[in-house]
N, C-alpha and C positions, 0 to 999 in steps of 0.2 A: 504494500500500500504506500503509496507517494505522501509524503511530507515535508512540507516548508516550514522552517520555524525562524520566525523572524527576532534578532535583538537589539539590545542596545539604545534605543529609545529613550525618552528622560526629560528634563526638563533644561533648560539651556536660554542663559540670556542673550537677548539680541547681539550679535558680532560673535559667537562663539560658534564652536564646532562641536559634531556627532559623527560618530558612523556606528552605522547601522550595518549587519550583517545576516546572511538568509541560510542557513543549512541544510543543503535536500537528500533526502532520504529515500529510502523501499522502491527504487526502479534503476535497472543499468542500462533501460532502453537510451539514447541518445540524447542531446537537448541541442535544441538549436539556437533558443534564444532564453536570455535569464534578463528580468529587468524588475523593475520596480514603478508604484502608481500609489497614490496616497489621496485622503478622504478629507479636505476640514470638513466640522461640521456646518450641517445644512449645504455642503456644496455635492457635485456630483464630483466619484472618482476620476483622476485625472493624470496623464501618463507622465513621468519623471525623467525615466531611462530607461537603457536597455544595453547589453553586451551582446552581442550575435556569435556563433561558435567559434565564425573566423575570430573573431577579436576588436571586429568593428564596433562603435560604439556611438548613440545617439541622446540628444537632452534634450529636453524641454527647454524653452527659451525662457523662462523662468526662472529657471537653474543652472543655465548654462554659463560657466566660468566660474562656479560657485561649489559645482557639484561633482564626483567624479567618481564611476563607478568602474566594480575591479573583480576580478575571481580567481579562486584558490581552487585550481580544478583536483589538485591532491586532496582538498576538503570537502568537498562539493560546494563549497560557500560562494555565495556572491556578496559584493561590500558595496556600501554607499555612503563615501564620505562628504559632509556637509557642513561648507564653510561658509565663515558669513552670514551666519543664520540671521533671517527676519521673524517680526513677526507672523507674516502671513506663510510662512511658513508650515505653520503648524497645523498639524494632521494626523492620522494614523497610517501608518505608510505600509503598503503590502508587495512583498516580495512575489510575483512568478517565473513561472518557468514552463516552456512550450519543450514537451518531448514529443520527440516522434517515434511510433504512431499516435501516443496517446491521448496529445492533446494537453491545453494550458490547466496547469496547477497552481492553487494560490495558499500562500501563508493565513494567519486569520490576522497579521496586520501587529505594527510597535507604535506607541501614541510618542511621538514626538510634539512638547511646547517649549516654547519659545518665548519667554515671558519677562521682564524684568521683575 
């Protein structure tokens, strides 16, 4: 059975940094893509990043130059380190992962705020 568990999360004043980290488990099918998508409240989830198998990598223009995500493919883990934190940053941030055949798997999400 496939499992994302997502960490590191916390509470963090504005200009500071997090990383977040995702560890997947129960499948040796293949993955092609590992990224990350996060919730404030009241808004709809909304895409962050993503790492692709090559090693290519994409951001949200939101995040971008701010954000940098990375994997430890001896651990299964994928990272999301996050600098310059702002306010509106803050969210529950959920890690997935697309295997093939199986199909996208998700974390149940790390509450990241951002708060003075």
């Amino acid at each position: 059975q496939v499992q994302l568990v997502e960490s590191g999360g916390g509470l963090v004043q504005p200009g500071g940094s997090l990383k977040l980290s995702c560890a997947a488990s129960g499948s040796s099918c293949s993955i092609n893509a590992r990224g990350w998508y996060r919730q404030a409240q009241g808004k709809e989830r909304e895409f962050v990043a993503v790492i692709h198998s090559g090693g290519s990598t994409n951001y949200a223009d939101s995040v971008k130059g701010r954000v940098t995500i990375s994997r430890d493919n001896t651990k299964n883990t994928v990272y999301l380190q996050m600098n310059s934190l702002k306010a509106n940053d803050s969210a529950v941030y959920y890690c997935y992962a697309r295997y093939v055949p199986l199909g996208n798997y998700w974390g149940k999400g790390t509450l990241v705020t951002v708060s003075a």
